[in-house]
C-alpha positions as CSV (number, residue, x, y, z in Angstrom):
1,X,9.3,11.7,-12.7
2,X,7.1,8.7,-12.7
3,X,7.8,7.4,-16.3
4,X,11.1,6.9,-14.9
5,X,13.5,8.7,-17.8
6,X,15.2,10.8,-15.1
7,X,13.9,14.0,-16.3
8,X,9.9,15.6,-15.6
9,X,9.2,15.8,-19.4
10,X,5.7,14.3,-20.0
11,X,5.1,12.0,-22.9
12,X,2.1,11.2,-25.2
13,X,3.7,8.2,-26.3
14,X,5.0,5.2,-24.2
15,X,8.9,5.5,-23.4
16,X,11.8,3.2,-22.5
17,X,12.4,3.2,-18.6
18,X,15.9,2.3,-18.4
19,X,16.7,-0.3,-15.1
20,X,19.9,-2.6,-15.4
21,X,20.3,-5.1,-17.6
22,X,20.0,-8.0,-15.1
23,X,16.9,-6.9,-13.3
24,X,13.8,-9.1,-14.2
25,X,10.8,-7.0,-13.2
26,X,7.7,-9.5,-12.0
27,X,5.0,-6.6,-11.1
28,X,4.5,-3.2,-11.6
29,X,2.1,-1.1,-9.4
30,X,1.2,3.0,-10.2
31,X,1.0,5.3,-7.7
32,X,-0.6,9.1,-8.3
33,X,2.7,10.5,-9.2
34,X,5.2,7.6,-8.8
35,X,6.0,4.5,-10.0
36,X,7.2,0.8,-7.8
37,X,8.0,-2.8,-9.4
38,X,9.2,-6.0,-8.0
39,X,11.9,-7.9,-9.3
40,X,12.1,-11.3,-9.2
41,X,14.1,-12.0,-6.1
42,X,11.0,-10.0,-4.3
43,X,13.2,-6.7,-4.3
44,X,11.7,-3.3,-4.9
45,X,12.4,-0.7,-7.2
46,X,10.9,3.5,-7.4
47,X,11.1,6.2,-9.1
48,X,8.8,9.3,-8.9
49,X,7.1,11.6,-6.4
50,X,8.0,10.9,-2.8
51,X,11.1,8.3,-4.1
52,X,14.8,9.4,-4.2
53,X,14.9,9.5,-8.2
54,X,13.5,9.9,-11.2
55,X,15.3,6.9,-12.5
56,X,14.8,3.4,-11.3
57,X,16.3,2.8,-8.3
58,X,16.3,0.4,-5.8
59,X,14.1,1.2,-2.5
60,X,16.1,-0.1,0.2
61,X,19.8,1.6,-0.9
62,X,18.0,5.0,-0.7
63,X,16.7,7.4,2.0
64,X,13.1,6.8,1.3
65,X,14.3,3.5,3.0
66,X,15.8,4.5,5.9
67,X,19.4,5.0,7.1
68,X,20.5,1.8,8.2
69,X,23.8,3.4,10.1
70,X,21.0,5.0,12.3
71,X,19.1,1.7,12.5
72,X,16.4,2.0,9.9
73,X,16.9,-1.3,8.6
74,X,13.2,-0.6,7.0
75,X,12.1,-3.6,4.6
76,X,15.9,-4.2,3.8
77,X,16.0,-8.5,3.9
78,X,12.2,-8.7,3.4
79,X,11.1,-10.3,0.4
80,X,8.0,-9.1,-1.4
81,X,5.0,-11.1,-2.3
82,X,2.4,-8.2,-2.5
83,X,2.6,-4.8,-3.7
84,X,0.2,-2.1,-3.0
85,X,-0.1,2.1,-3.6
86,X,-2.1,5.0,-2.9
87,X,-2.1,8.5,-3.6
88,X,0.9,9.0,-1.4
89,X,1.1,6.0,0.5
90,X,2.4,2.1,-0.1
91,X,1.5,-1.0,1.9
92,X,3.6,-4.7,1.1
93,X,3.5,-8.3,2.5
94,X,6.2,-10.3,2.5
95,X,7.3,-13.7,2.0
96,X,7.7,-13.5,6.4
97,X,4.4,-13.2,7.0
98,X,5.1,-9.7,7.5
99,X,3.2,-6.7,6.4
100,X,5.0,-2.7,6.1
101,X,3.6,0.4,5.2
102,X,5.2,4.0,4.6
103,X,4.9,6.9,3.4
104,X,2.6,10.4,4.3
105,X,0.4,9.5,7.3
106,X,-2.4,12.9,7.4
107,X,-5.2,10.2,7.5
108,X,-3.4,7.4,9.5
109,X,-3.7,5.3,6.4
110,X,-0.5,4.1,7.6
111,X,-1.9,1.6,10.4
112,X,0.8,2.1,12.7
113,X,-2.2,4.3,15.5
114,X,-2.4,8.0,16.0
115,X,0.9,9.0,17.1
116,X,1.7,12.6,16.4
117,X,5.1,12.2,15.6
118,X,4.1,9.8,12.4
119,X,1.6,12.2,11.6
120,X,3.3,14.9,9.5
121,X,5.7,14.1,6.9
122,X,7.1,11.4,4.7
123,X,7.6,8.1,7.2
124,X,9.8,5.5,6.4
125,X,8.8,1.6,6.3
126,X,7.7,0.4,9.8
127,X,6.3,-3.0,10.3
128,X,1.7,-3.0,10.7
129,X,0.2,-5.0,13.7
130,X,-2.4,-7.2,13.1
131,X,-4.8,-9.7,15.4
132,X,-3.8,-12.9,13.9
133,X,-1.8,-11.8,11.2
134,X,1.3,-14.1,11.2
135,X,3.3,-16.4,9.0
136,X,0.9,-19.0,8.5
137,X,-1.9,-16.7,8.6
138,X,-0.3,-14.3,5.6
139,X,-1.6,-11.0,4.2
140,X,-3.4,-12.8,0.5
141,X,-5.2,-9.8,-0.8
142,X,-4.1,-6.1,-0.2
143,X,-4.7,-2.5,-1.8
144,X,-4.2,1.2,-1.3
145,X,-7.1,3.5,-1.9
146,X,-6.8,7.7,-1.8
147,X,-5.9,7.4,1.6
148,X,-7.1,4.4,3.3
149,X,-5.8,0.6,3.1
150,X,-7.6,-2.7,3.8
151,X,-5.6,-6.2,3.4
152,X,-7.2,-10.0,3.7
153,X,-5.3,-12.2,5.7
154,X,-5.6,-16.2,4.3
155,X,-8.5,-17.1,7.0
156,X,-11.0,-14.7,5.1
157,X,-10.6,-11.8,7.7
158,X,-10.7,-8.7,6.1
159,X,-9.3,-5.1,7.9
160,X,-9.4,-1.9,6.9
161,X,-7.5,1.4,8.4
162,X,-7.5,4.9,7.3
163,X,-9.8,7.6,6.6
164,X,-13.7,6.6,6.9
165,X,-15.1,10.0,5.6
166,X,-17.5,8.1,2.9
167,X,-17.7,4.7,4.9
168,X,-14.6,3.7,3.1
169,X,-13.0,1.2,5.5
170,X,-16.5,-0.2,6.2
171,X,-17.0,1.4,10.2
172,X,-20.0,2.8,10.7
173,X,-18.6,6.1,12.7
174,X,-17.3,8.1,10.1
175,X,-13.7,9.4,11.3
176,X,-10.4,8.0,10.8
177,X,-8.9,4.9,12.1
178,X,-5.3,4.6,12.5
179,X,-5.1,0.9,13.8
180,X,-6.4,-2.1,11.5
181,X,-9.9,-2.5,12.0
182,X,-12.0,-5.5,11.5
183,X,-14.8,-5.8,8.6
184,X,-17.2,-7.8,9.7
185,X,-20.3,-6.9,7.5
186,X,-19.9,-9.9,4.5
187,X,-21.8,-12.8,6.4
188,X,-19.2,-14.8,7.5
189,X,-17.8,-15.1,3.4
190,X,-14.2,-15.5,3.4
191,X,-12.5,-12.2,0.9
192,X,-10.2,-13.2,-2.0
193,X,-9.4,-10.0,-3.6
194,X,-9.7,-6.4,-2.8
195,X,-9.6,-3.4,-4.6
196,X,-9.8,0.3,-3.4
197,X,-11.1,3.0,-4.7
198,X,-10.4,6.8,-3.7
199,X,-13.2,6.7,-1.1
200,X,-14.0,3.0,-2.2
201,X,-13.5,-0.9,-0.8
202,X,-14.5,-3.8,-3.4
203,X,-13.9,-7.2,-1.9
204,X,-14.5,-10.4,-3.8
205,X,-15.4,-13.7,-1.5
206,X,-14.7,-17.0,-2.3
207,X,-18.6,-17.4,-2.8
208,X,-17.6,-14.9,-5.7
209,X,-19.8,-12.5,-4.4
210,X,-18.7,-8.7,-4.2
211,X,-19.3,-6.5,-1.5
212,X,-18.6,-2.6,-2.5
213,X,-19.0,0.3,0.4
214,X,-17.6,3.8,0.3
215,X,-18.1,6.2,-2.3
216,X,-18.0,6.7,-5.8
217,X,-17.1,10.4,-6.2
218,X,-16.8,11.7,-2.6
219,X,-19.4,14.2,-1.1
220,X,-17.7,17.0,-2.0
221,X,-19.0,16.1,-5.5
222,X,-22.5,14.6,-4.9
């Protein structure tokens, strides 16, 4: 359902995803088998694997949300400023200062620590802890690899959580993390942009050097 026509038809030829007329869309981000944009009052919209519909909908009316009568007020009056999504994960930071992540959790990609009772299933939007991470210390760069997630906060800091079975959140011990874990390999460079890989972190400094560790292909395929 991630072309968003309603249906599970596939298509060799771009179609019309259908969202309400007054909607302007800002950014689009791809998932493996889903689809999320941002409108531009920094609301979210889904459709696809692991959303409520095949159709464009928007996140926080749905279950995938929450259920706010139970207290699962989830990102509901949050607004976006940065979009992330892995295989079967997502990661946002809002406007707040704030930074959420949901989704499946079998590799603690989530950043919310190894609790077994976040471990199996679909979770719903909870709020990520991190050292120094606050409104005027904002989330600036942030991406989603297979099933790890690292962010830069406006300082330069960079943090990385999730599976490390190629070196992929840039620990030496190669195990998963499931709290946000502190890069500290670039020299002191402060990181501008990130970009993840399946078992892959890229990070570009404000030097506009790059600093790549991780995997290519994973060692099940070397």
């Amino acid at each position: 359902g991630q072309l968003g026509t309603g249906d599970e038809s596939k298509s060799p030829e771009p179609v019309l995803c259908k969202i309400d007329r007054d909607v302007r869309l800002c950014k689009v981000v791809c998932g493996s088998y889903y689809t999320l944009v941002v409108d531009d009052k920094g609301e979210l919209w889904s459709w696809g694997r692991y959303q409520a519909s095949n159709w464009p909908t928007k996140f926080t009316n749905t279950w995938a949300n929450g259920y706010e009568k139970r207290g699962d007020k989830g990102i509901k009056g949050e607004k976006i400023v940065l979009l992330a999504g892995g295989e079967s994960h997502v990661a946002c930071a809002m406007e707040s200062g704030k930074l959420f992540s949901w989704g499946y959790n079998e590799q603690w990609q989530l950043g919310w620590g190894q609790h077994e009772t976040d471990h199996q299933g679909q979770q719903k939007p909870r709020e990520i802890k991190i050292s120094n991470l606050s409104s005027e210390n904002p989330v600036t760069a942030l991406n989603c690899g297979g099933l790890h997630t690292a962010v830069a906060l406006k300082n330069g800091n960079v943090f990385a959580w999730g599976s490390n079975s190629e070196g992929q959140i840039g620990h030496v011990l190669r195990k998963c993390f499931g709290e946000p874990q502190e890069i500290s390999s670039m020299e002191h460079e402060p990181c501008v942009s990130i970009s993840c890989g399946r078992y892959s972190t890229l990070c570009v400094t404000d030097a506009h050097c790059a600093y790549f560790w991780g995997s290519l292909t994973g060692s099940a395929n070397q």
